[in-house]
N, C-alpha and C positions, 0 to 999 in steps of 0.2 A: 730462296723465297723472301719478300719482302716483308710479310708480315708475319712473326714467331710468337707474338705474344696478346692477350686478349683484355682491352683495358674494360673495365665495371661500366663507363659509359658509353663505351661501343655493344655492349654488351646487353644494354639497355635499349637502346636503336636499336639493335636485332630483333629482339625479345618484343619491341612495340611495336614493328612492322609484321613481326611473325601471327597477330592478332589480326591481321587482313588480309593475313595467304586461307586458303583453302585447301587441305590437303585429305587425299583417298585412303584409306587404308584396305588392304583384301588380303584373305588367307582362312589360314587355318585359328577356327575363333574358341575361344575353350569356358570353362570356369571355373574359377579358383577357387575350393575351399577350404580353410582352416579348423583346425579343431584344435582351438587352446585348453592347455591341462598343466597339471604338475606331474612329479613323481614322487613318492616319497619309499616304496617299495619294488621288490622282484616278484613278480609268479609265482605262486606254489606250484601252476600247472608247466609253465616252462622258462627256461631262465630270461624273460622277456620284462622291458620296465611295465609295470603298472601307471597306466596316464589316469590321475584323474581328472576327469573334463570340467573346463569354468566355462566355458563360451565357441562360438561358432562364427564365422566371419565366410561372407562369400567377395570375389570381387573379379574383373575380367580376367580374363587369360589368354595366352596365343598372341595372335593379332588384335584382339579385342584391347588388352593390355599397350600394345602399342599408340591406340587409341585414347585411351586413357593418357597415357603418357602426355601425349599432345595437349588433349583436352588440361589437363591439370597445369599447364605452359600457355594457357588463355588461347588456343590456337583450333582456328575448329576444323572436327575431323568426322568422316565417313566412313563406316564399317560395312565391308563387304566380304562373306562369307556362307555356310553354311551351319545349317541347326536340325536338329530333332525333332519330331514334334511328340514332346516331352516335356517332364516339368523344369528340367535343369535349364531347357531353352529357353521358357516360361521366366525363371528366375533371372538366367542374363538379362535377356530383352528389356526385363523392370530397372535391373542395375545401370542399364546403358542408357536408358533414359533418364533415371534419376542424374546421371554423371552429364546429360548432355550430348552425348553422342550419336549421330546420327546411325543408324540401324536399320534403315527403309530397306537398305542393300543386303539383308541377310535373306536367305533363300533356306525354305523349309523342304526338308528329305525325311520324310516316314522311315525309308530305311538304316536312316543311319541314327547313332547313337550322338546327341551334343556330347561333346569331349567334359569329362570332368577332373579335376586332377584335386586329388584329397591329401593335404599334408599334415599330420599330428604334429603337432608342435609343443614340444613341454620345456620349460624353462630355460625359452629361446632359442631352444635347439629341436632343427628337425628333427625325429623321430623315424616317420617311416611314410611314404608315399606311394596312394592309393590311385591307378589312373582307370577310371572308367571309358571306353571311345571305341569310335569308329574307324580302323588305319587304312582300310580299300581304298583304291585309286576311285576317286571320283566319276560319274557315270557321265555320259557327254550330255547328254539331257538335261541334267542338272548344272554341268559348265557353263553349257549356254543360256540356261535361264540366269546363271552369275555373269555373264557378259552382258547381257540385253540389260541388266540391272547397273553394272559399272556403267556399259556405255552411254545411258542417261544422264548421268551424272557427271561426267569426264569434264565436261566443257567447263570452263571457268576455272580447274582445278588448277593448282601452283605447280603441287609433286604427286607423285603416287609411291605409297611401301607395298611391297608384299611381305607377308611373315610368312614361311614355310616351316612348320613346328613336325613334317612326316608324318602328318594325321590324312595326306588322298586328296585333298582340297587343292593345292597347285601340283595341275600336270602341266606335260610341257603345252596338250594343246593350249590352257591358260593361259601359262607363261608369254607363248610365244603371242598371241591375239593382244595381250597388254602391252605386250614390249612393241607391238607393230603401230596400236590406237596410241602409244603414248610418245614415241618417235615420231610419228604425222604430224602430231601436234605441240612436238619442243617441248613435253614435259620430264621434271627431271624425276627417274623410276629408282629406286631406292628396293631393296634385296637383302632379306638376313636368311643365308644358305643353310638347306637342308642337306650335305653332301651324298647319304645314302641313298638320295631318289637319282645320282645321278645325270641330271636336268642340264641340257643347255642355257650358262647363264653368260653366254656371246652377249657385249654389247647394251649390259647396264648400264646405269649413271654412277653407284653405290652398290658396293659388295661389303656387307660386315662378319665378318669370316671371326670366329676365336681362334685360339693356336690351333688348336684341337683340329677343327674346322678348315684351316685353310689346309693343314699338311694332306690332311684327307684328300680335299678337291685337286690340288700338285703332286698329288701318290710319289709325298715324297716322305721318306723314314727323320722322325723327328729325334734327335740323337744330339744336337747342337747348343742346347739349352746353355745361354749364357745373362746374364744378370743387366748385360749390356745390349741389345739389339742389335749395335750395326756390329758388333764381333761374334752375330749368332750367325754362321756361314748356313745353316741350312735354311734359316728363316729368311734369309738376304735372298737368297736364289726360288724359296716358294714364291716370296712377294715379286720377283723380277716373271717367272713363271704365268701367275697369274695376270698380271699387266697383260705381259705381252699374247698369252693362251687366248682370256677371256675379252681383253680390249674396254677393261669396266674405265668410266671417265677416273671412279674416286675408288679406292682401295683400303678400305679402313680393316687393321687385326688389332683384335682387342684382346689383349697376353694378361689380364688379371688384374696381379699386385703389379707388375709393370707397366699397367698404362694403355698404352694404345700405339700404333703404328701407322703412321698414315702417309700412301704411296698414290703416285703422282707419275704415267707416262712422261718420261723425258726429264723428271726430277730425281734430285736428291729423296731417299725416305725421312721423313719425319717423326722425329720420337717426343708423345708426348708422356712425361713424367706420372702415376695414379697421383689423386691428391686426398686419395679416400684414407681420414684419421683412423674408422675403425674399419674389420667385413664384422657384420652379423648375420647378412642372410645377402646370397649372389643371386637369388631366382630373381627371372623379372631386368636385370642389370641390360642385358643386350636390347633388351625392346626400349630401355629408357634412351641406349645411343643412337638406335638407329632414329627413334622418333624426334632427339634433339637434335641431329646431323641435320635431317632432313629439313625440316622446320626452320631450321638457320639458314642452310641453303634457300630454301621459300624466301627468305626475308631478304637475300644479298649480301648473305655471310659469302667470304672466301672459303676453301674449303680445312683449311687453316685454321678458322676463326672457330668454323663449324666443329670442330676436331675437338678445341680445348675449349669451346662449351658443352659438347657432349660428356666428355671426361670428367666434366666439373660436375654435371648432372649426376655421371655414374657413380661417382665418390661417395655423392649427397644419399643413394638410394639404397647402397650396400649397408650405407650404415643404419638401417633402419630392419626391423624382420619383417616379413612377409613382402608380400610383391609390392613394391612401393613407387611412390612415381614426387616428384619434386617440384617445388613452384616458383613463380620469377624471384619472388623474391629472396627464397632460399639460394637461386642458382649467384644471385648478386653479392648475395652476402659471402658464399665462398671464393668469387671472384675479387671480390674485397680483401679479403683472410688471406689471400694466395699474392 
């Protein structure tokens, strides 16, 4: 590969071009809420901590949070999905406008529950997580009022992500209707795998798989765990696996504390190094890469470039609690530091 490394002013040029891409996002949409406390005791009634509560925080989740992502990287973005008609939906739909985010594309279902997910959080540490939702496979009725809905909006667009969080919302008939409207028209489709739905993911542009994640979709036994990537024999043969299985153009596995992996039909794998100082909280990490991958690519990133801006992103977000998302000038400043 000719280019290994990512200078602060190219990085820049990305990031200000990435301000005039247009990008879609669709999935499964959620909402995150927080319940900050301390502890300072146990139960009398059972050996459980005692939180006491200072405050309540709501903010996107799902694919919504991917949009966020973007939105907070000055890049604007289009949320397509499904909601309740409830108060939780009520509350996103506020949030997502305050934040900027386009939401015309959310599509209301009476029957279903808006997904909520409730985390206690006492002194920085998650505690216990409460998920309120709806996990049924989506009714076709309702898919295609989410296509009539993307497919207005498609035109002009850079990229499209889909987020599959296993909440019903991507079946394959969706999948496959996006992946057909977004091939016709040379857009690059961007994918963070749900493996338990099982789904035909032939022929993305972007797969962002965690270890976890990819071993699942190559039903290969993960047993190889090495500190080094290219001497982890089993993770060398998932990644070759999927290439050559799924036929995605860009291959990104995102291993943690180790960084990220990023594979290339016809290439060498590429290993990029974490550059995250501390973790204080991983929720939320994968919708920050897939959104800064994406977004770079939009801009005429290689997918190289796209790789260790992401990473840089991820670093920045782990070190922060709760679902967090990072901004250009954060990402310059660690590009600088590094």
């Amino acid at each position: 590969m000719s280019v290994t490394k990512l200078l602060p002013a190219r990085a820049k040029q990305i990031l200000a071009a990435a301000k005039k891409t247009r990008i879609l996002v669709a999935g499964d949409v959620m909402l995150d809420q927080f319940i900050w406390g301390g502890v300072s005791r146990i139960s009398p009634e059972a050996p459980v901590p005692v939180v006491d509560f200072s405050r309540e925080s709501f903010m996107p989740g799902g694919a919504a949070n991917v949009a966020r992502n973007l939105v907070s990287l000055e890049t604007p973005a289009e949320l397509f999905g499904v909601i309740g008609n409830d108060d939780a939906a009520r509350k996103l739909q506020k949030i997502l406008g305050e934040q900027n985010i386009g939401c015309a594309g959310l599509v209301k279902n009476s029957a279903r529950h808006t997904s909520i997910k409730t985390r206690i959080v006492a002194h920085q540490q998650q505690v216990v997580r409460i998920d309120r939702e709806t996990r049924g496979v989506l009714d076709l009725r309702t898919t295609e009022k989410l296509l009539v809905e993307f497919k207005a909006k498609l035109s002009g667009a850079d990229a499209v992500i889909i987020g599959d969080y296993g909440k019903g919302v991507v079946t394959q008939a969706l999948l496959n209707e996006m992946k057909s409207l977004c091939h016709e028209r040379g857009i690059w489709l961007s994918l963070d795998p749900k493996p338990v739905h099982h789904l035909n993911l032939n022929g993305l542009s972007l797969i962002t798989p965690n270890r976890k994640e990819a071993f699942e979709l190559a039903d290969l036994p993960d047993e190889t765990k090495n500190e080094n990537p290219f001497a982890d024999k089993n993770l060398m043969l998932v990644a070759e696996q999927l290439l050559k299985e799924l036929r995605p153009a860009v291959l990104l596995v995102t291993l943690g504390e180790l960084g990220m992996l990023l594979c290339q039909r016809g290439q060498k794998p590429f290993h990029i190094p974490t550059v995250a100082q501390e973790v204080f909280d991983v929720s939320g990490a994968g919708d920050t890469v897939i959104a800064t991958f994406t977004l770079a690519i939009a801009a005429g990133a290689s997918p190289v470039e796209a790789a260790i801006l992401s990473n840089h992103a991820a670093g920045i977000v782990v070190g922060k609690v709760g679902t967090a998302t990072t901004s250009p000038e954060e990402l310059l400043q660690s590009l600088n530091h590094h």
